[in-house]
N, C-alpha and C positions, 0 to 999 in steps of 0.2 A: 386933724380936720376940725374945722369950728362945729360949733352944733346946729344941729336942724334949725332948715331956716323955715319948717312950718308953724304955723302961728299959732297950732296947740303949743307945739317946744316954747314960742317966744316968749309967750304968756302966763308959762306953765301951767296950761289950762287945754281942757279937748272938749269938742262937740260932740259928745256920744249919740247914739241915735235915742230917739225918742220914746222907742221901743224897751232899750235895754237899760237906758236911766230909770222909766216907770220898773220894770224887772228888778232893777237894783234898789228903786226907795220904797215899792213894797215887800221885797225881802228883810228891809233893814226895817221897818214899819211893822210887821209880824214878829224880829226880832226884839226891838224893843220894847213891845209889849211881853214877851217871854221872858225878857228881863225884868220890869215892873212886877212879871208875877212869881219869880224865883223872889224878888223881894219881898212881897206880903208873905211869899211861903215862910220866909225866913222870920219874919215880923210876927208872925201865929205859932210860931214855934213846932212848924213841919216834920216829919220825922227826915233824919238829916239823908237818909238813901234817897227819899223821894226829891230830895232838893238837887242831889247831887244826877242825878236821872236829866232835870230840866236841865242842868247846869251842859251835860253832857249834848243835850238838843242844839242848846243856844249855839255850842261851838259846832258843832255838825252844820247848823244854819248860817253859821258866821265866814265856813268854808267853801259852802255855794254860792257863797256873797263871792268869795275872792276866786272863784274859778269862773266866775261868771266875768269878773271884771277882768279878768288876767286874758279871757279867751279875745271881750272886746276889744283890748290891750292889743295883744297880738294882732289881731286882722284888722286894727287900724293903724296905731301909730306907729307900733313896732316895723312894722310892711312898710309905710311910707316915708319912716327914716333910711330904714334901708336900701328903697328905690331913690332917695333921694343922695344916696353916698355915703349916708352917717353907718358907718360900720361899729362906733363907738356904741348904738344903741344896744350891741349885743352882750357887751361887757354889761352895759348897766341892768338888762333882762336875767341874764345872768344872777347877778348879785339879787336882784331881790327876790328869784327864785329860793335862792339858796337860805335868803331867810323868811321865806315862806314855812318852807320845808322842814324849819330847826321848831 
């Protein structure tokens, strides 16, 4: 089957909601400032447990970034390839699950 002929697939691009884009670039906005600050820690010469503590944050925060984005994933494009025929879309959900996961 050819692929989704929706014009996020065409473009390799989606129209998120307005909602969950601001959700997504202030999560990533509070994260890069956590990373800014793991680097002055690094830069003052932090005690290295305390650095490895934020280190442990950043990825914690980097995780509800991708569960956030995975969920909109799913009850957009994922739903509207599938109603649209593309069965292909589940291989591919698949696979990047799997290196979510690793």
């Amino acid at each position: 089957m050819d692929k989704c002929e929706q014009p996020c697939c065409k473009e390799n691009k989606v129209n998120r909601s307005e909602k969950v884009n601001n959700a997504l670039i202030n999560r990533l906005n509070r994260i890069e400032g956590q990373v800014r600050g793991i680097k002055g820690m690094i830069e003052k010469g932090v005690y290295c447990n305390d650095i490895l503590i934020q280190i442990a944050a950043v990825q914690s925060a980097m995780k509800g970034v991708s569960r956030l984005l995975l969920e909109s994933h799913m009850r957009t494009c994922i739903v509207d390839r599938i109603q649209s025929g593309d069965e292909e879309v589940v291989d591919e959900i698949l696979k990047t699950i799997d290196r979510m996961i690793k």
